[in-house]
C-alpha positions, -999 to 999 in steps of 0.1 A, spaced: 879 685 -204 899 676 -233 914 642 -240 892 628 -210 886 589 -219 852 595 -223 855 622 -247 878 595 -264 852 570 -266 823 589 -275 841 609 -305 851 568 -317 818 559 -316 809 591 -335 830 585 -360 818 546 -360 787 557 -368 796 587 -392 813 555 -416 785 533 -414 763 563 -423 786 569 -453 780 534 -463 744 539 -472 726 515 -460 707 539 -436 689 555 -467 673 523 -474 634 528 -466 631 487 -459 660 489 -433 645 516 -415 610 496 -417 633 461 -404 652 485 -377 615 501 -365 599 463 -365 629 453 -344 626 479 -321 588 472 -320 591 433 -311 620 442 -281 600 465 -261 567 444 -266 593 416 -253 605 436 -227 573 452 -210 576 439 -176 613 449 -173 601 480 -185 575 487 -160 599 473 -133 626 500 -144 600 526 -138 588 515 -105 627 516 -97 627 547 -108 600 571 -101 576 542 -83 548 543 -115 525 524 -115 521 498 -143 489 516 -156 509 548 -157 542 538 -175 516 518 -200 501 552 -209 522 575 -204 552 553 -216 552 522 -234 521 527 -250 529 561 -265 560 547 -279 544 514 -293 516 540 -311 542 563 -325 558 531 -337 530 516 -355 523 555 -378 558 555 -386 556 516 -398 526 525 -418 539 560 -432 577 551 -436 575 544 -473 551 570 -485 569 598 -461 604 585 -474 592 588 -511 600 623 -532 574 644 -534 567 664 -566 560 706 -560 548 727 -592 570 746 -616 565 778 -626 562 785 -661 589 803 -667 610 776 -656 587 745 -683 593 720 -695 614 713 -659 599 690 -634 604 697 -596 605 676 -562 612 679 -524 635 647 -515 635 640 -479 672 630 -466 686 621 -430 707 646 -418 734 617 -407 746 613 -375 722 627 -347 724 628 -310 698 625 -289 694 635 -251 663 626 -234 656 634 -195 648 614 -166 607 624 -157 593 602 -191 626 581 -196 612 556 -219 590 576 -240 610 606 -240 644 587 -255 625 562 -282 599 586 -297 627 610 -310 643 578 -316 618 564 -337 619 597 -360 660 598 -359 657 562 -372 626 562 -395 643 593 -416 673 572 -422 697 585 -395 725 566 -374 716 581 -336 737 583 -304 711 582 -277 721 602 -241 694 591 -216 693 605 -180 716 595 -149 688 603 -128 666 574 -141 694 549 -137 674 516 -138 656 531 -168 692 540 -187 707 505 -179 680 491 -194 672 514 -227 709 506 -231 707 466 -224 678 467 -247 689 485 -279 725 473 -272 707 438 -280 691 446 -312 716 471 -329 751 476 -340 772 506 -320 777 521 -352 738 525 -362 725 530 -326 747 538 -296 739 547 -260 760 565 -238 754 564 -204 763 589 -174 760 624 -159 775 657 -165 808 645 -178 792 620 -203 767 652 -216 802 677 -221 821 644 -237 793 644 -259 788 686 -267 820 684 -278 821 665 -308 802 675 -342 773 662 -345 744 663 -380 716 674 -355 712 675 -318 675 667 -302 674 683 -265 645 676 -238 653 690 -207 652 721 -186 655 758 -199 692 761 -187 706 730 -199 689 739 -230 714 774 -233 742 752 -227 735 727 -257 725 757 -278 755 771 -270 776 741 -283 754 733 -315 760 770 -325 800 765 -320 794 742 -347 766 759 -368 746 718 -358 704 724 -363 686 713 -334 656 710 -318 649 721 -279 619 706 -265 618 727 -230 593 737 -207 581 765 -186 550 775 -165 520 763 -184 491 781 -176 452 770 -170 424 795 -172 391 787 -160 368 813 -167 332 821 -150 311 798 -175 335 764 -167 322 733 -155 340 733 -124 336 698 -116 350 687 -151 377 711 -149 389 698 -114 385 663 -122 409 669 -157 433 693 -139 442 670 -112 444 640 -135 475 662 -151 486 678 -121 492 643 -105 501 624 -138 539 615 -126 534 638 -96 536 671 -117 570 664 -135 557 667 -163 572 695 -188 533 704 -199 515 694 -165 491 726 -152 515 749 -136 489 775 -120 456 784 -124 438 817 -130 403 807 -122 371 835 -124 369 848 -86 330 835 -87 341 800 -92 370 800 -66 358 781 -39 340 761 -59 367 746 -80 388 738 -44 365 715 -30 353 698 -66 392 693 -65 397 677 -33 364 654 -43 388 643 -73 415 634 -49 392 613 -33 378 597 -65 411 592 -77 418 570 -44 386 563 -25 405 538 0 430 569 6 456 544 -4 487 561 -25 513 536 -26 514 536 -67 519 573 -63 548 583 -84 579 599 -61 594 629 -67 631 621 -83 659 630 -61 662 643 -27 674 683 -41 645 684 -62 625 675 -35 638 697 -9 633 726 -36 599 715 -41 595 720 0 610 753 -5 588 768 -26 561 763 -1 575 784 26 554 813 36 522 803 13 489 798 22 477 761 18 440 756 6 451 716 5 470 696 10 511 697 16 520 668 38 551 653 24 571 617 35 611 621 33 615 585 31 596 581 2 601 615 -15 567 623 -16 544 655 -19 510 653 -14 490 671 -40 490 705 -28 469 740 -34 483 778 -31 463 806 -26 467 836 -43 507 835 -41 522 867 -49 536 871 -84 570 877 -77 576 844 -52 599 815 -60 567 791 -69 556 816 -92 587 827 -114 604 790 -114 588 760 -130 571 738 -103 574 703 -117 561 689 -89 524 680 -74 522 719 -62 492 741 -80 489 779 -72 456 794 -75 452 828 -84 417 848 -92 406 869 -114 373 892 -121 374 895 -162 392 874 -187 417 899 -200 436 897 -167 442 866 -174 453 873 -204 476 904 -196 491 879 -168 501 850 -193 517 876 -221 530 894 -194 551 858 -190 576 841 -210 550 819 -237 548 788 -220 549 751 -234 510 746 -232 483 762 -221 447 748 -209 415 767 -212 385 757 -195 348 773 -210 317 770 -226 319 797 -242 333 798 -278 340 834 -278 361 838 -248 378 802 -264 387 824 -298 395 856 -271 421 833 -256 438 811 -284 443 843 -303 458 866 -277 484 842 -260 509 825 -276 521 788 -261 535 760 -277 502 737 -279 475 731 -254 439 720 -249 405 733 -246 384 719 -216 408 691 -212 451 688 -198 479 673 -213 458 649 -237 469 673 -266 503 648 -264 485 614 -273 470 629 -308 504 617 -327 489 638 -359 498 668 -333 530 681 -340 542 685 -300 571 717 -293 578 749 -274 578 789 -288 603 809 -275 617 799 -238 595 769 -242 611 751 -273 625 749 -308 611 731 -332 583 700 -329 580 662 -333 555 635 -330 543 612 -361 553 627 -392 563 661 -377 588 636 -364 606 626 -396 604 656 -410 625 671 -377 649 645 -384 648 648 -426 667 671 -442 645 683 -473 666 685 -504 651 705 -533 653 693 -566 644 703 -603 652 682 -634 652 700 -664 644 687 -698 675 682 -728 650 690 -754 643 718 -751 668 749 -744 646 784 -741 672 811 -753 650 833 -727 678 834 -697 712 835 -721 730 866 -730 729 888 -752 699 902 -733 674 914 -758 648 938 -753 620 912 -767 632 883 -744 628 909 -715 589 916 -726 583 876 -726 601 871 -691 580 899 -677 549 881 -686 561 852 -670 573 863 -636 547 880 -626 
């Protein structure tokens, strides 16, 4: 509501930050390189704490928040370190002729004063990799991460608290009232990851106040297996993203369409995975599911399905044991609503374009995984459904190629980031063209003359 304190604080730090951006210092390319080193050396400091925050958290294990975490965001670091002059650096375009002897260039800006809001499932990655792009472009950021990772907020906080000024790099910490405080002041650009609904709602707010943006959302990613797959392959890679962070993942496998033929097939080559994955049948580093609503809604969308495996689940801990659907009816609550959770419908298929009618017939989905061996049905596929990005033969690995620009299409997303896709989100491309004082064509100036209108013909053309 208006003239709560914390509206009052966060539109003093905005405007903190707005006069330090004003300053320029920001546009320096060596102070974004000094803030990016900085940033580098704290969380190679702070790993452990990291680790522990996540284990707090969402109980991951120190393998997983190393790969799925810290590790991403140290290799996103170390492009942008190498890239940050060059990208920051005007780039010349060509001129047309009719416009010589003048010299033209694309000048990468910041946009200024950029808020970020990151959610809880990745809460390290997911607030300092648009970070790293809002500060290697030469922006001041207000960072928003999630009150449902709390350990994981108190200490992105603590950390870049340390290591920067309020007015370059501020975090604001809290739930719904901290996220409205925030929607209501005027922000340069607005970077969203979250759900489909709460991405209306910040839409709706940057449009108030004509802000770009970016939505990274999500949706029900689908995986088609078709009849030439290796099945074994394709179980082993599917569970490894099913279960990556129990399923709450924005691009984890939400159902399959799998060729009838290799049906049963693909259920027991993924229950064999399980039992690779954890031959002692010991799942303590299993990550939990985040709250207890989410977890009772992940209960809920099992009632009245068929279970092929799985779906025991343990209250105390707030887990779900990797779970498969049969053939659950189109219309049901775990097929219309994203799962994010370890819950995998199954549904067959006899030819290839019913799995294709069924995705289109969907809103396009953040990612979308094919398994084949066969490069015409591979072509068939990528060119008839649209998704934001996905893999062939493999899950969610698509996300650790940083020269992979990473975003939604439609209900899925608005724009992309990741390496230099990154900076560019966050860079504001000014067009420039410097004409020469020596020479002054008469072509352009009135009187128009019939023979100036022959010569401009010639060269627009």
């Amino acid at each position: 509501m208006a003239g709560h304190p914390q509206e009052t604080v966060v539109a003093s730090v905005v405007e903190a930050q707005r006069s330090f951006y004003r300053s320029g210092v920001t546009r320096d390319p060596e102070f974004r390189r000094r803030a990016l080193l900085k940033l580098r050396n704290a969380i190679r400091a702070n790993g452990a704490a990291i680790e522990e925050a996540l284990l707090t958290d969402l109980n991951k294990s120190p393998f997983e928040a190393y790969m799925t975490e810290t590790g991403i965001v140290l290799s996103e670091l170390s492009l942008h370190l190498k890239n940050i002059r060059k990208w920051s650096r005007p780039r010349r375009v060509p001129s047309p002729l009719a416009l010589q002897p003048a010299r033209s260039y694309v000048m990468p800006e910041p946009y200024g004063v950029v808020l970020i809001m990151a959610p809880w499932n990745y809460p390290v990655q997911l607030c300092l990799n648009p970070l790293i792009g809002a500060l290697a472009a030469g922006n001041c950021v207000v960072l928003k991460p999630s009150a449902y990772a709390p350990a994981t907020s108190r200490l992105i906080a603590e950390l870049l608290g340390k290591i920067f000024p309020r007015e370059y790099v501020a975090v604001v910490e809290g739930g719904r009232e901290a996220n409205s405080a925030l929607l209501e002041q005027k922000f340069d650009y607005i970077f969203f990851t979250g759900s489909v609904q709460v991405g209306r709602v910040v839409m709706r707010a940057a449009a108030e106040r004509l802000t770009p943006l970016t939505l990274e959302l999500g949706g029900k990613s689908p995986t088609i297996i078709d009849a030439t797959a290796d099945v074994p392959m394709a179980a082993r890679r599917i569970a490894f993203g099913k279960l990556l962070n129990a399923g709450q993942t924005c691009v984890a496998p939400d159902y399959v369409l799998i060729s009838r033929a290799k049906k049963a097939e693909f259920v027991e080559a993924f229950r064999a995975a399980l039992v690779d994955f954890s031959p002692d049948g010991n799942w303590d580093d299993y990550p939990r599911i985040i709250s207890q609503r989410h977890y009772e809604r992940l209960l809920g969308l099992l009632e009245n399905q068929e279970l092929l495996l799985g779906g025991l689940a343990d209250p105390e801990r707030l887990m779900i044991e990797p779970t498969l659907l049969n053939e659950p009816a189109l219309d049901s609550p775990v097929m219309q609503e994203e799962i994010f959770g370890p819950i995998l419908p199954i549904i067959s298929f006899d030819e290839l374009d019913e799995a294709i009618d069924l995705v289109n017939s969907r809103p396009r989905p953040l990612a979308l995984y094919l398994f084949t061996s066969d490069r015409s049905a591979e072509t068939k596929v990528l060119r008839s459904c649209s998704f934001g990005g996905g893999c062939v033969n493999d899950t969610i690995m698509h996300l650790a190629n940083p020269y992979l620009p990473f975003g939604g299409i439609g209900d899925s997303g608005l724009g992309a980031y990741h390496g230099k896709r990154s900076f560019d989100t966050f860079s504001h491309e000014r067009s420039v063209l410097r004409q020469s004082r020596r020479i002054d064509l008469p072509v352009r100036y009135r009187p128009y003359k019939e023979k100036w209108l022959r010569v401009l013909k010639r060269l627009m053309r």
